[in-house]
C-alpha positions in Angstrom: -206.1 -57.1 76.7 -209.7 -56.6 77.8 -210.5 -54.7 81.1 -213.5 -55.5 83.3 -215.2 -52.6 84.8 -214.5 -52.7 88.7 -218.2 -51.9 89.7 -219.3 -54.7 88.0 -219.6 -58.3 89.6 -218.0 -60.8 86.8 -218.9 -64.6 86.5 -216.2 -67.4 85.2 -217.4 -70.7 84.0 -215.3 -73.2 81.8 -216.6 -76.0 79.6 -216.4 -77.8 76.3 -219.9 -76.9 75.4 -220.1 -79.5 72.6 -223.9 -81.0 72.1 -225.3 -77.9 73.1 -228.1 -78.6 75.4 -231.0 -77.4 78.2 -228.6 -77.8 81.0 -225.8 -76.2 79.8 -228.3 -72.9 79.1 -230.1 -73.3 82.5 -226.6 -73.4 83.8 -225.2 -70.4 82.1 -228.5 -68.7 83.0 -228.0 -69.6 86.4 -224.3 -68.6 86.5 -225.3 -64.9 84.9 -227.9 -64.6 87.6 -225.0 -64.3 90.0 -224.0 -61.3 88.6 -223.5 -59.0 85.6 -221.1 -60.0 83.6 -220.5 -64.0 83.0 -217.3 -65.0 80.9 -217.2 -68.5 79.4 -213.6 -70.2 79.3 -214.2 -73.0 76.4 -212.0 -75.8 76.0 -209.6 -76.0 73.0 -210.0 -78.8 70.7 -206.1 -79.3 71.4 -207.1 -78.8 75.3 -209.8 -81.5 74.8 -207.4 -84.3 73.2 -205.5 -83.6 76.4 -208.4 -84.3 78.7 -209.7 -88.0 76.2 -212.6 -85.6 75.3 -213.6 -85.6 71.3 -216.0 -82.6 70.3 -218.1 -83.2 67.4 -218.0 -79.4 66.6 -214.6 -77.5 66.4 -213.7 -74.8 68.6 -214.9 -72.3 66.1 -218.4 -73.4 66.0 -218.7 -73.9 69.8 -217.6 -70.4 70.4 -220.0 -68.9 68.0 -222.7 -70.8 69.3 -221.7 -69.4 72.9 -221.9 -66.0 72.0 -224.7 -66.3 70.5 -226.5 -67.3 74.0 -227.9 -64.2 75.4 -226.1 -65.2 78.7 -222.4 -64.9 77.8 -220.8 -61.8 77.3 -217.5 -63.3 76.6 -215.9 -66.7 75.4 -212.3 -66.9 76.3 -210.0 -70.5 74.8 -208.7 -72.7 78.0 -205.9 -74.4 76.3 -204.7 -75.5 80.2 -206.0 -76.8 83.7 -203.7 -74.0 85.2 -205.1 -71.2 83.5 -207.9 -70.7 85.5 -205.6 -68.7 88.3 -204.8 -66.2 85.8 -207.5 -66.0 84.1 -209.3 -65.1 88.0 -206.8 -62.6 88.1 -206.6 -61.2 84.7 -210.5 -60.4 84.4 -210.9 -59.9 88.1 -213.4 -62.3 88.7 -215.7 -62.2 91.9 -217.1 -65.4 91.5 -215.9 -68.8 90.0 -218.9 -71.1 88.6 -218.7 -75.3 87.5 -221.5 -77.7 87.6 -221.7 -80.0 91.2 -220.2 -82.9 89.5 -217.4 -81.2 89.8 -217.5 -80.4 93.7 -214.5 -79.9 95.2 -212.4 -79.6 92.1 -211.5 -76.1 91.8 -211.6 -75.0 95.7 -207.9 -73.6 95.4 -209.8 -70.8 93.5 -211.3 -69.5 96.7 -208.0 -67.8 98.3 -208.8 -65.5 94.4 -212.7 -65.1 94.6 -216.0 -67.0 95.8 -216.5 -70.5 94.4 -220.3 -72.3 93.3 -220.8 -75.8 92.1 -224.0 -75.3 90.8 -226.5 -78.1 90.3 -226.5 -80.3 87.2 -229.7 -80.5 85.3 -230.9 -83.9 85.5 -231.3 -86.9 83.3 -229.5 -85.2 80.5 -225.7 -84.6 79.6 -223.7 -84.4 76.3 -222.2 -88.0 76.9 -225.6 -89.3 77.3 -226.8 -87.7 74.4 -223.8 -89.2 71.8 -225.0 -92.6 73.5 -228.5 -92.2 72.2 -227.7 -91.4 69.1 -224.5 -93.7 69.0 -227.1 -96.3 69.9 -229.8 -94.9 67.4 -231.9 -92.8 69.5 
């Protein structure tokens, strides 16, 4: 079990960070700006089949990509939509981060630590992306 030092403000985010692209660094960039300390929650490929979500990379090469990112300090699996309580809890998280298209969504979290929907990039998106090239660019 890891422990988080208590002097330290820590940053949650979860994703499936597959397509790897501008907004999802500007939004990890943004989300480690908050604070000191950001740990990325990254969906299962099981998790994934759950939610009708395919990843083109496995979970494997998603992680290593993410900690590769000069951003995350951590990459934790979410196997489960009601992780993220425990997860709050279990790293002792001061502040919960998701893009604004998801607004709304994960407010319950604010009874265990503050709660931003941080602004999407625009005009770009992993499904978009797969579209161009499913379409040939």
């Amino acid at each position: 079990m890891m422990s988080i030092d208590a002097n330290i403000k820590t940053i949650l985010t979860y994703g499936t960070f597959d397509f790897l692209h501008v907004g999802h660094i500007r939004l990890l960039k943004r989300a480690k700006a908050l604070g000191d300390f950001l740990i990325v929650g990254l969906s299962a490929d099981d998790f994934n089949l759950l939610k009708h979500k395919s990843s083109f990379l496995p979970f494997d090469q998603r992680k290593e990509i993410l900690e590769a990112i000069c951003y995350v300090d951590l990459v934790i699996p979410e196997k489960s939509w009601d992780q993220k309580i425990k997860d709050v809890l279990h790293y002792k998280v001061d502040i919960f981060v998701m893009g604004d298209d998801w607004k709304g969504e994960f407010d319950f979290l604010k009874e265990y630590c503050e709660v931003i929907y941080l602004p999407r990039t625009k005009d770009i998106s992993s499904s978009s992306l797969k579209g161009q090239l499913r379409n040939g660019g």
